[in-house]
mmCIF file as gemmi writes it, N, C-alpha and C atoms, coordinates in Angstrom:
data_model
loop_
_atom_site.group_PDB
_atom_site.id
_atom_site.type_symbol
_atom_site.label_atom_id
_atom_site.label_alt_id
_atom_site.label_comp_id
_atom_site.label_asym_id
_atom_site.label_entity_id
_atom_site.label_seq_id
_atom_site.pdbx_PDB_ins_code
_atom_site.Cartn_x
_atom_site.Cartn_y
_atom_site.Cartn_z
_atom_site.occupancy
_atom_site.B_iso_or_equiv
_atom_site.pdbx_formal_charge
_atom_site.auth_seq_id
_atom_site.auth_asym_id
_atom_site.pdbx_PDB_model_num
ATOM 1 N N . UNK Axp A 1 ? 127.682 120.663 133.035 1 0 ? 1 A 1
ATOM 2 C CA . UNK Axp A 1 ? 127.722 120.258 131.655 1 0 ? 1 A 1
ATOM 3 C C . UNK Axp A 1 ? 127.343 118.795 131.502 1 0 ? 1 A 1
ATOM 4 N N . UNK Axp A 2 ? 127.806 118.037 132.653 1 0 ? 2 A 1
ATOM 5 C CA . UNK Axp A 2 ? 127.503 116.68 132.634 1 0 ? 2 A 1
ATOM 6 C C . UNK Axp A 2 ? 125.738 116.497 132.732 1 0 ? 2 A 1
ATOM 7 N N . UNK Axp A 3 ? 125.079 116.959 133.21 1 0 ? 3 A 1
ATOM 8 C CA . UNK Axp A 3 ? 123.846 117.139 133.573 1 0 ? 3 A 1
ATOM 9 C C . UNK Axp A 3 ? 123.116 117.338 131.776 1 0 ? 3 A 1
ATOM 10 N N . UNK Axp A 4 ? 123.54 117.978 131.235 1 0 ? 4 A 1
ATOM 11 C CA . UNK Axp A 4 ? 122.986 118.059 129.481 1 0 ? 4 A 1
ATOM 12 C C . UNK Axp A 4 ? 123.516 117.119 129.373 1 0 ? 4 A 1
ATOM 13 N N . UNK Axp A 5 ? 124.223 116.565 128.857 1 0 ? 5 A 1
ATOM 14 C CA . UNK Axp A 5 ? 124.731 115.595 128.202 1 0 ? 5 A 1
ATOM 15 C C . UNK Axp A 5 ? 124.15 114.446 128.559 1 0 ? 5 A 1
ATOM 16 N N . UNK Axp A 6 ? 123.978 114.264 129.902 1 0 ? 6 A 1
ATOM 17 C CA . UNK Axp A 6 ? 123.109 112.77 130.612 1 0 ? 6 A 1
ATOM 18 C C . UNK Axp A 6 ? 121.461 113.285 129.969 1 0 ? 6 A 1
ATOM 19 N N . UNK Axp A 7 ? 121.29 114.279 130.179 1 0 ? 7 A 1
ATOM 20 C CA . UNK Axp A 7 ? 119.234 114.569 129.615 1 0 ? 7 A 1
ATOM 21 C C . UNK Axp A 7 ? 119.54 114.122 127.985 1 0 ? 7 A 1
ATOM 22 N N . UNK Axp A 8 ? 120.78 114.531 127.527 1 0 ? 8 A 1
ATOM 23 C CA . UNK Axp A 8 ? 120.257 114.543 125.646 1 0 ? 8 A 1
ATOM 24 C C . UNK Axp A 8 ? 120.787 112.181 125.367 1 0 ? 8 A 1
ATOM 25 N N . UNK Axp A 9 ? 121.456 111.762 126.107 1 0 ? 9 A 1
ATOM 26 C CA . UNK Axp A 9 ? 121.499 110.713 126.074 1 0 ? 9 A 1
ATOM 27 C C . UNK Axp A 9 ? 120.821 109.665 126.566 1 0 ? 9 A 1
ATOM 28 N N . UNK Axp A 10 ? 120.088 110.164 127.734 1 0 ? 10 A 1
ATOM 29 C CA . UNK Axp A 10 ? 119.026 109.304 128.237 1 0 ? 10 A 1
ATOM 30 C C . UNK Axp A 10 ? 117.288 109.306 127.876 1 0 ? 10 A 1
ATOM 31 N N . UNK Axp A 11 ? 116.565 108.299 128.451 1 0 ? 11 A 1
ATOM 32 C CA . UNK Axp A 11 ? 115.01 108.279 128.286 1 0 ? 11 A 1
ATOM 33 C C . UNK Axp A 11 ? 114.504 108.827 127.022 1 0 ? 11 A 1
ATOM 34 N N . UNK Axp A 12 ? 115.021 107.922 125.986 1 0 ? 12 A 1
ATOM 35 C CA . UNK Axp A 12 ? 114.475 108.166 124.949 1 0 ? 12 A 1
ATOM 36 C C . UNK Axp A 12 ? 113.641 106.889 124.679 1 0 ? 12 A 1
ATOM 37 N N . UNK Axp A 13 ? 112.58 107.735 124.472 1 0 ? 13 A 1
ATOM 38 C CA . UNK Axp A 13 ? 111.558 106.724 123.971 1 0 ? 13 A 1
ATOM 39 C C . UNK Axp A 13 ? 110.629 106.975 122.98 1 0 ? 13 A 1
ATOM 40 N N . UNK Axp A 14 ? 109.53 106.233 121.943 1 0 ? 14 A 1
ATOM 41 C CA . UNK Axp A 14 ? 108.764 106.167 121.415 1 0 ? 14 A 1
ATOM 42 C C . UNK Axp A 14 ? 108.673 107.419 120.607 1 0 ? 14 A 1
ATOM 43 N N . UNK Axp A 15 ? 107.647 108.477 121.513 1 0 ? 15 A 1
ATOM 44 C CA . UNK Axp A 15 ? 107.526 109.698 120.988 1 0 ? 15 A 1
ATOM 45 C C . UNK Axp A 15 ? 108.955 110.944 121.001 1 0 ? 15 A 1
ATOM 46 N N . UNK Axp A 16 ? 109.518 110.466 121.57 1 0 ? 16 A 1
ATOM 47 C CA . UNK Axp A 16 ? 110.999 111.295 121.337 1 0 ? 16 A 1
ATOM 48 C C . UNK Axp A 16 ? 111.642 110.861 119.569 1 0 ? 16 A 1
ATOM 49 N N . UNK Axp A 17 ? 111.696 110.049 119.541 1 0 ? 17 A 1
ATOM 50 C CA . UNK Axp A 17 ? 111.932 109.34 118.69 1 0 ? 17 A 1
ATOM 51 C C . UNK Axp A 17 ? 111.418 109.921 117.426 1 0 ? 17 A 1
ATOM 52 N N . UNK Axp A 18 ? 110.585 109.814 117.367 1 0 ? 18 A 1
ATOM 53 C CA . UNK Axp A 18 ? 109.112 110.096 116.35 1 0 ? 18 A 1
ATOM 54 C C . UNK Axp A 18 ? 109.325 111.806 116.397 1 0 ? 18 A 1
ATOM 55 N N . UNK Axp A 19 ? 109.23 112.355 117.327 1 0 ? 19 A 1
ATOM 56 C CA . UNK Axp A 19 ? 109.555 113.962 117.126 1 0 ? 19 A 1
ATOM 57 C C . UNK Axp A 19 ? 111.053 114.056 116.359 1 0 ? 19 A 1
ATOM 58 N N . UNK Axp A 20 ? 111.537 113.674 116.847 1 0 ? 20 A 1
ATOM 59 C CA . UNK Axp A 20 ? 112.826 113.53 115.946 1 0 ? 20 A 1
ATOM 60 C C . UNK Axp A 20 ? 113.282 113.282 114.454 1 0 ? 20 A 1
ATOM 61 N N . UNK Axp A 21 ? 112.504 112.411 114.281 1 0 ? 21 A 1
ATOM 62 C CA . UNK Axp A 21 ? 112.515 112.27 113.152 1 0 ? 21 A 1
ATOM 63 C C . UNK Axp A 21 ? 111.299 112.939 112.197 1 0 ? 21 A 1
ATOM 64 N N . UNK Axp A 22 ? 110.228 113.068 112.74 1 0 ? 22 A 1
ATOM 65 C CA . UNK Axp A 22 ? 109.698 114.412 111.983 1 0 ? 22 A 1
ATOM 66 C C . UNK Axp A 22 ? 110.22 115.659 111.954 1 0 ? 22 A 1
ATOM 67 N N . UNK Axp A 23 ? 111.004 115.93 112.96 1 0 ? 23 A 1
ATOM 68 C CA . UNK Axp A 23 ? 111.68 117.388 113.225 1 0 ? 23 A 1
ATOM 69 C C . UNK Axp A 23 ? 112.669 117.566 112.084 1 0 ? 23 A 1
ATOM 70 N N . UNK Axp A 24 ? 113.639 116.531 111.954 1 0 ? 24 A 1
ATOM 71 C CA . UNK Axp A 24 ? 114.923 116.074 110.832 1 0 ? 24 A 1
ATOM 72 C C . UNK Axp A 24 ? 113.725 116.804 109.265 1 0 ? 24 A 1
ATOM 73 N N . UNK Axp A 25 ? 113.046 115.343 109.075 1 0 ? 25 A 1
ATOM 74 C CA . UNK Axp A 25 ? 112.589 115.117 107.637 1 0 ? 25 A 1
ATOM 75 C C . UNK Axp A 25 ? 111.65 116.795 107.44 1 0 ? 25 A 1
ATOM 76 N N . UNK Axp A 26 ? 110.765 117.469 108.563 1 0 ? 26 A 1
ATOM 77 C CA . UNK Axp A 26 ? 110.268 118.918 108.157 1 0 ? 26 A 1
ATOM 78 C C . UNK Axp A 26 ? 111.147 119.64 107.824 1 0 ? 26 A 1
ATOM 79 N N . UNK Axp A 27 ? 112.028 119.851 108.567 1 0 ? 27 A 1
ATOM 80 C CA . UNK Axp A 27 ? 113.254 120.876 108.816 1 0 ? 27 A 1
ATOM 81 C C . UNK Axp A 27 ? 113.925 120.567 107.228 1 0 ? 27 A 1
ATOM 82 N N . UNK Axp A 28 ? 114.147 119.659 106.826 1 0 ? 28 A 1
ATOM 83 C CA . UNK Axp A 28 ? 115.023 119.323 105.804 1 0 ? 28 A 1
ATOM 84 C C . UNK Axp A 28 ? 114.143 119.538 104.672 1 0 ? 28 A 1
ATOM 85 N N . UNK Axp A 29 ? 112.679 119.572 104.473 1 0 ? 29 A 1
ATOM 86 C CA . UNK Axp A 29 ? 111.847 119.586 103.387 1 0 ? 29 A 1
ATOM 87 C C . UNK Axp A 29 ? 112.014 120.945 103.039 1 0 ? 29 A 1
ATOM 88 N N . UNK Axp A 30 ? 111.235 121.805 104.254 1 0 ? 30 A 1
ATOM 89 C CA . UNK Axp A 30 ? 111.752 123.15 104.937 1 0 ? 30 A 1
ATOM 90 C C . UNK Axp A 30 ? 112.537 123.983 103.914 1 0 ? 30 A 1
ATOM 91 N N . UNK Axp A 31 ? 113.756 123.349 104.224 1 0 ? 31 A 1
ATOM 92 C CA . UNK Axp A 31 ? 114.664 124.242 103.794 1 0 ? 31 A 1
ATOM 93 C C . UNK Axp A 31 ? 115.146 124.021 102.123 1 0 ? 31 A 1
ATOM 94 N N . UNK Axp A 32 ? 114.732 122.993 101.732 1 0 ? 32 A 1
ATOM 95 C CA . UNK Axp A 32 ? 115.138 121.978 100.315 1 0 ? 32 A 1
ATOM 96 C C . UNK Axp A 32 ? 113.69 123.196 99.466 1 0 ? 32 A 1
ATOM 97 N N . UNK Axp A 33 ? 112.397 123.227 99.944 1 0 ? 33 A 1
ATOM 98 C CA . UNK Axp A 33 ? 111.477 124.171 99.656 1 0 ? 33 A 1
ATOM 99 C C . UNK Axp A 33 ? 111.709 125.362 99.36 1 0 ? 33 A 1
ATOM 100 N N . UNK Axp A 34 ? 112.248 126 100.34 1 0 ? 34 A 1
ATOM 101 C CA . UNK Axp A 34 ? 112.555 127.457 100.702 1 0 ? 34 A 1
ATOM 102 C C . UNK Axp A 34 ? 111.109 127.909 101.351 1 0 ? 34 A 1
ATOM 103 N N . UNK Axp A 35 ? 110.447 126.806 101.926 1 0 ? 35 A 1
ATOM 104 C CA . UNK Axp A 35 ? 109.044 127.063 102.906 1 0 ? 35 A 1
ATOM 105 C C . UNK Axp A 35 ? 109.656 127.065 104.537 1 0 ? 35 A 1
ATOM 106 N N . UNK Axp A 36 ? 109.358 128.858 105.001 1 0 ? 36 A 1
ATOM 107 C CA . UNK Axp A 36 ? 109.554 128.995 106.237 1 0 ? 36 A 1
ATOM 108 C C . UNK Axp A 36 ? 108.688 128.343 107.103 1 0 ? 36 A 1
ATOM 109 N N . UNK Axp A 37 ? 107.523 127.983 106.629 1 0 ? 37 A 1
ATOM 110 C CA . UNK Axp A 37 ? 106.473 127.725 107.547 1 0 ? 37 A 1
ATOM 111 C C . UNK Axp A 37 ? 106.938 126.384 107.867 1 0 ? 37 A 1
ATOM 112 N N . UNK Axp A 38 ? 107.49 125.418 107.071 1 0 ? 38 A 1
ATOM 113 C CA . UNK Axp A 38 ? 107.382 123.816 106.934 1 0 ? 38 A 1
ATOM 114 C C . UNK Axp A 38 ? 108.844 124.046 107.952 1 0 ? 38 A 1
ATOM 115 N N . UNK Axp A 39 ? 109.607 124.691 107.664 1 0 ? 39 A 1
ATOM 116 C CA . UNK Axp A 39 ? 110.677 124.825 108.327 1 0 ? 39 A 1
ATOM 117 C C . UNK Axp A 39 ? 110.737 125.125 110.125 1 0 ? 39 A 1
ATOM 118 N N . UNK Axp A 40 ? 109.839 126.008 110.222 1 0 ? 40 A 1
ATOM 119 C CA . UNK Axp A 40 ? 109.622 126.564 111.503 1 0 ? 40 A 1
ATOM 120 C C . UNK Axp A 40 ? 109.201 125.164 112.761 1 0 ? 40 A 1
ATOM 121 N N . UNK Axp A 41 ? 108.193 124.446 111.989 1 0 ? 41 A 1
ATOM 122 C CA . UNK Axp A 41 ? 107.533 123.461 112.187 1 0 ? 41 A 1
ATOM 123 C C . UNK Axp A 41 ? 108.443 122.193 112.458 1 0 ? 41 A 1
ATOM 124 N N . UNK Axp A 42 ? 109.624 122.026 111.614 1 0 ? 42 A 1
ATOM 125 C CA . UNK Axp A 42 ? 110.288 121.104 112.338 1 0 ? 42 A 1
ATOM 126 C C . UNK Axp A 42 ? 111.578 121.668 112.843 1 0 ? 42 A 1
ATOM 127 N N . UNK Axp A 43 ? 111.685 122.836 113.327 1 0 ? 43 A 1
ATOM 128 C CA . UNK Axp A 43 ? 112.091 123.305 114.503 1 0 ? 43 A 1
ATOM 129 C C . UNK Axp A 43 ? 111.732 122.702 115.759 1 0 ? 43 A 1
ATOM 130 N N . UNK Axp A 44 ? 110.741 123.325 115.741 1 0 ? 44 A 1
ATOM 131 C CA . UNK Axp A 44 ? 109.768 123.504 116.662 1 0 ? 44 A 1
ATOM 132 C C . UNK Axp A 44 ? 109.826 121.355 117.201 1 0 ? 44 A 1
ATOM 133 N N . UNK Axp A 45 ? 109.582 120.677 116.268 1 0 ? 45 A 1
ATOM 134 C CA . UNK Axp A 45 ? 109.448 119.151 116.628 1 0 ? 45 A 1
ATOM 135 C C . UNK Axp A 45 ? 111.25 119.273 117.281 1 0 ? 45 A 1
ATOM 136 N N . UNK Axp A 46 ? 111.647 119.168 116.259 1 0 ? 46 A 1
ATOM 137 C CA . UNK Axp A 46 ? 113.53 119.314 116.762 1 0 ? 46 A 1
ATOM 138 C C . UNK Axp A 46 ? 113.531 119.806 118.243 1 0 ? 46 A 1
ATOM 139 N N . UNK Axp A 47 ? 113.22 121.157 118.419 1 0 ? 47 A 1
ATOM 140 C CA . UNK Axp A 47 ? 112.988 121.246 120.298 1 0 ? 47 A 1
ATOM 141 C C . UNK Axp A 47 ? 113.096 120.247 120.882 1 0 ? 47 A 1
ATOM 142 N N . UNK Axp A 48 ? 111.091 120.029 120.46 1 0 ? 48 A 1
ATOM 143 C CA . UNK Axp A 48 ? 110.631 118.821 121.601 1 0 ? 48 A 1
ATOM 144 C C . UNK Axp A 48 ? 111.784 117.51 121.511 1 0 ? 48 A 1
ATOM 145 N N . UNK Axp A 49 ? 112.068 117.348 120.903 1 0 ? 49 A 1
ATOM 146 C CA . UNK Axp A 49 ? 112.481 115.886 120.989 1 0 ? 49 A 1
ATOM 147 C C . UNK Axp A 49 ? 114.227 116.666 121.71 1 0 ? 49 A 1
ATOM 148 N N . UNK Axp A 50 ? 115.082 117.151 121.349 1 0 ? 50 A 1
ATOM 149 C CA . UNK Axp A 50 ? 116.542 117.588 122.016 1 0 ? 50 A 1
ATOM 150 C C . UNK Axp A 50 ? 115.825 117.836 123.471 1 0 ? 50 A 1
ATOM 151 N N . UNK Axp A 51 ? 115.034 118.644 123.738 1 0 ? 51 A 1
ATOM 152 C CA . UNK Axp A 51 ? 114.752 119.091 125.026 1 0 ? 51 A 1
ATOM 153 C C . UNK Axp A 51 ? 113.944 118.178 125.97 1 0 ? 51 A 1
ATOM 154 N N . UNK Axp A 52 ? 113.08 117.088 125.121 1 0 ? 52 A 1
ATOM 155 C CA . UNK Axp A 52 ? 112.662 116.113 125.968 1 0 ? 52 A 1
ATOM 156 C C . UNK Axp A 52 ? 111.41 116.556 126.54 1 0 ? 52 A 1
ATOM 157 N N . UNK Axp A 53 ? 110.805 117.381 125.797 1 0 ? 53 A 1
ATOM 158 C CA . UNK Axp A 53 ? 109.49 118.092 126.299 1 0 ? 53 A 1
ATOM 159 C C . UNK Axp A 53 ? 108.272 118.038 125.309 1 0 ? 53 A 1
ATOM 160 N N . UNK Axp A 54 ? 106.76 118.434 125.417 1 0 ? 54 A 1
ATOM 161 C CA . UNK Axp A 54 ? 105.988 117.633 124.702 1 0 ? 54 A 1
ATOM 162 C C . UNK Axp A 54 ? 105.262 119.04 124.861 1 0 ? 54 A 1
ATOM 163 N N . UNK Axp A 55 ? 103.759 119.022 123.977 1 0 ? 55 A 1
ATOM 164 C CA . UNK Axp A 55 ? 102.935 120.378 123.89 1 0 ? 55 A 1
ATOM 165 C C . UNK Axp A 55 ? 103.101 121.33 125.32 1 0 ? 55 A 1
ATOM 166 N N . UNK Axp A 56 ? 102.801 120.069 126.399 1 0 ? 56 A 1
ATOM 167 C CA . UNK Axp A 56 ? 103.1 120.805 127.787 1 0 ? 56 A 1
ATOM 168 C C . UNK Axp A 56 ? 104.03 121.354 128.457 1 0 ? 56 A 1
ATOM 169 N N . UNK Axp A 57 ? 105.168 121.705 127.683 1 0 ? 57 A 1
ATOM 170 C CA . UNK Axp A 57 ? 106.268 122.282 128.08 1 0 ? 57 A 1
ATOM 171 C C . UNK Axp A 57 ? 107.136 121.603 129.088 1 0 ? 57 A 1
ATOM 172 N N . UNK Axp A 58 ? 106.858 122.277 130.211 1 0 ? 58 A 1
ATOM 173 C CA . UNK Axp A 58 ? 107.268 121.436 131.316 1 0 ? 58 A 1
ATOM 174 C C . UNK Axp A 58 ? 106.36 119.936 131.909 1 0 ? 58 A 1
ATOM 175 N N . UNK Axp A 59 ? 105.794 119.443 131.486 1 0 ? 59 A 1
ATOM 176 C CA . UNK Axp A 59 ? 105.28 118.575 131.521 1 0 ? 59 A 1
ATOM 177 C C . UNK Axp A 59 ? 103.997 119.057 132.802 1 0 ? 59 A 1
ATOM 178 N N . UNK Axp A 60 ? 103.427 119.876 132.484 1 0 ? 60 A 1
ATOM 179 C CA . UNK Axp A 60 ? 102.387 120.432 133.543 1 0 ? 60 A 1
ATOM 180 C C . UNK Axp A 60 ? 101.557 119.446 133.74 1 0 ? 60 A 1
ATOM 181 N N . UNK Axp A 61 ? 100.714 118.392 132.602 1 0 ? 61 A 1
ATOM 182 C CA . UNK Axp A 61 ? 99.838 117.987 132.827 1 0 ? 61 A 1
ATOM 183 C C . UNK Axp A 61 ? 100.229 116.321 133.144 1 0 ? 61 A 1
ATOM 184 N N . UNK Axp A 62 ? 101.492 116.254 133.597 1 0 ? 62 A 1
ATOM 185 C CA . UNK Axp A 62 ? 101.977 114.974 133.66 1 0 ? 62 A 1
ATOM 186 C C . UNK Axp A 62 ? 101.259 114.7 134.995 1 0 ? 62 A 1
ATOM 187 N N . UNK Axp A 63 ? 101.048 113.243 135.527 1 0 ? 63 A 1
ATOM 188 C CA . UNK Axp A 63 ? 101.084 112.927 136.702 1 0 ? 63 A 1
ATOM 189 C C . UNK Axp A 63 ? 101.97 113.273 137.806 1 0 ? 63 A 1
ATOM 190 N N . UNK Axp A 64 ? 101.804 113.934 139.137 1 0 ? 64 A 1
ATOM 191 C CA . UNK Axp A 64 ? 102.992 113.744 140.121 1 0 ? 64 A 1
ATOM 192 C C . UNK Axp A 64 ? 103.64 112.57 139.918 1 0 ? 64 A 1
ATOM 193 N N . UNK Axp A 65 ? 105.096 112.553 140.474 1 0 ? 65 A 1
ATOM 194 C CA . UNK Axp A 65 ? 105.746 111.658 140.828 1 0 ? 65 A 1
ATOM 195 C C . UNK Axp A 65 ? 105.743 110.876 142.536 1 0 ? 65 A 1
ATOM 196 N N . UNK Axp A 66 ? 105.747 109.774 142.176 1 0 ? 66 A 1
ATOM 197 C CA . UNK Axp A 66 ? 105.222 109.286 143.515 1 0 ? 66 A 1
ATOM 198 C C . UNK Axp A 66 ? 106.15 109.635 144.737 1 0 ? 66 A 1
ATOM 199 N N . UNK Axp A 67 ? 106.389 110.416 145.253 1 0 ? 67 A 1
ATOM 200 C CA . UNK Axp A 67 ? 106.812 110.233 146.439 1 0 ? 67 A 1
ATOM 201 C C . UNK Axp A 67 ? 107.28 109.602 147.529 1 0 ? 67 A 1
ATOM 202 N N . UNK Axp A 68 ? 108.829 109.104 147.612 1 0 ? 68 A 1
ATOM 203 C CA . UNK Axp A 68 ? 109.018 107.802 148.623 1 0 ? 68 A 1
ATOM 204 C C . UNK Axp A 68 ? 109.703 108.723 149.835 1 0 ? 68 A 1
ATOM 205 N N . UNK Axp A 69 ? 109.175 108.491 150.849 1 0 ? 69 A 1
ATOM 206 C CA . UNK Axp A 69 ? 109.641 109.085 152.437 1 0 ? 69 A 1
ATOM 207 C C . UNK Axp A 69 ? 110.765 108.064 152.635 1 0 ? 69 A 1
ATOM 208 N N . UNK Axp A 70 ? 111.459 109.008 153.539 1 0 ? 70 A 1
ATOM 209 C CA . UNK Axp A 70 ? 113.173 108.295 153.767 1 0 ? 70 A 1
ATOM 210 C C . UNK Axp A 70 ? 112.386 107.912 155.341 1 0 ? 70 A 1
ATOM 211 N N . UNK Axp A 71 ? 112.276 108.677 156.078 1 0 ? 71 A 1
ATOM 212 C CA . UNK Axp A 71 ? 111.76 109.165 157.524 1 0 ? 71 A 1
ATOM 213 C C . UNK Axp A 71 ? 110.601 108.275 157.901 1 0 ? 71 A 1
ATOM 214 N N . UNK Axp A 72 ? 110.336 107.855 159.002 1 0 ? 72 A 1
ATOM 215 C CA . UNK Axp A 72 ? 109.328 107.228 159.695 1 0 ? 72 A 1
ATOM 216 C C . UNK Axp A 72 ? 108.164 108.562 160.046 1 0 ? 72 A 1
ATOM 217 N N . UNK Axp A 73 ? 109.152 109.522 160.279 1 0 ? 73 A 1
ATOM 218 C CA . UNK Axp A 73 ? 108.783 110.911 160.87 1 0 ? 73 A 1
ATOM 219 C C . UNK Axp A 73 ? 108.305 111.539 159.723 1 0 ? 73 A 1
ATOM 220 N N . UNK Axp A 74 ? 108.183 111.38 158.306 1 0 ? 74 A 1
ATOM 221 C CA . UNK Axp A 74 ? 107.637 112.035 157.211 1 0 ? 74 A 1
ATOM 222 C C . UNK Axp A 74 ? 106.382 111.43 156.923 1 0 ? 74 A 1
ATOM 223 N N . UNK Axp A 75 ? 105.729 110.628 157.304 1 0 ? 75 A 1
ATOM 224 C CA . UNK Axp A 75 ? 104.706 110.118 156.711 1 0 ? 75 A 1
ATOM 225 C C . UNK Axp A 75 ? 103.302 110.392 158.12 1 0 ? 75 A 1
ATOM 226 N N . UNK Axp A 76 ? 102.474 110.777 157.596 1 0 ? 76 A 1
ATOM 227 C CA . UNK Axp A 76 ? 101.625 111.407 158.415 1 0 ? 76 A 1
ATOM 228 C C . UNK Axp A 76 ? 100.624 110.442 158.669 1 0 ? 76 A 1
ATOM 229 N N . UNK Axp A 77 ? 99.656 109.976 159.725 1 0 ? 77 A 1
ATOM 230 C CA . UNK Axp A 77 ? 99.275 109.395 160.147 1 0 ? 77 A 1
ATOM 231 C C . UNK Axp A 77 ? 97.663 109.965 159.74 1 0 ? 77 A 1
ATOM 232 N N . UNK Axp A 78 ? 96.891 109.711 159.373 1 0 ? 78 A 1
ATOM 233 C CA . UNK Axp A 78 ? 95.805 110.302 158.94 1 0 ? 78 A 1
ATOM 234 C C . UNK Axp A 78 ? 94.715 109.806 159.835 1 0 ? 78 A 1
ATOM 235 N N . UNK Axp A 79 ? 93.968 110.214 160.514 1 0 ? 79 A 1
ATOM 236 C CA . UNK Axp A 79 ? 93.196 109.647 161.375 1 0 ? 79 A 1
ATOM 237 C C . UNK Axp A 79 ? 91.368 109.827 161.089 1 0 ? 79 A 1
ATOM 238 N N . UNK Axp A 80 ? 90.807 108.841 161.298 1 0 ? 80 A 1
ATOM 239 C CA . UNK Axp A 80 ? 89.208 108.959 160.697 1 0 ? 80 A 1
ATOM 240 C C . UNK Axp A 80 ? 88.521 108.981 162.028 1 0 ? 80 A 1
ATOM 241 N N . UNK Axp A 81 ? 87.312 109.253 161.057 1 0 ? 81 A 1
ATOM 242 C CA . UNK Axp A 81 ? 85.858 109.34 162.39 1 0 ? 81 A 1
ATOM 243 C C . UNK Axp A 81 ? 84.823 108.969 161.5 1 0 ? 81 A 1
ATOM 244 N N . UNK Axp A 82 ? 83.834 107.397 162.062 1 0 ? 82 A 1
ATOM 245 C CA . UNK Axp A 82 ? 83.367 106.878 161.46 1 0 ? 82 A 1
ATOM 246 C C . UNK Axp A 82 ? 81.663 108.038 161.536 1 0 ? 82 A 1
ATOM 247 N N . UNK Axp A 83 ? 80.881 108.325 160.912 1 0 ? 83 A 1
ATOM 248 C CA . UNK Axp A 83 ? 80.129 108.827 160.555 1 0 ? 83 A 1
ATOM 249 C C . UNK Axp A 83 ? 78.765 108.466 160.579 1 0 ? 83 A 1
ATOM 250 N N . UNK Axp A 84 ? 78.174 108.446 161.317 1 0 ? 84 A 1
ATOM 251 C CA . UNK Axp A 84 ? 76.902 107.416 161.519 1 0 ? 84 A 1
ATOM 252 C C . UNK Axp A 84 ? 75.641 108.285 161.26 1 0 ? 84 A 1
């Protein structure tokens, strides 16, 4: 439980932000309308921003994360051959 609670309180930034508050002000037009569509729509922003996720869902098209080796023994030695 602690694990939600640390994702919905942390790394908020910029576009979290901004989904959020479009999600609020659609959702609320939405429903003040009686327009499902306008409504659905800031659902849908409301998600992204509680869940911390963007068109890409899981963040597919994000960059890897860099990788730090603990081990001397994890890092591979890559060896060349000059090419003449």
């Amino acid at each position: 439980m602690s694990s939600i609670k640390e994702g919905l309180m942390t790394n908020w930034h910029l576009m979290r932000i901004v989904r959020l508050a479009l999600g609020v002000w659609m959702a609320g037009w939405g429903v003040q309308a009686h327009d499902w569509g306008m409504g659905l729509f800031g659902a849908f922003f409301l998600y992204q921003a509680i869940a911390n996720t963007g068109c890409c869902g899981t963040a597919a098209c994000a960059p890897p994360r860099r990788r730090t080796f603990t081990k001397k023994e994890d890092v591979k030695e890559i060896e060349y051959e000059e090419v003449k």
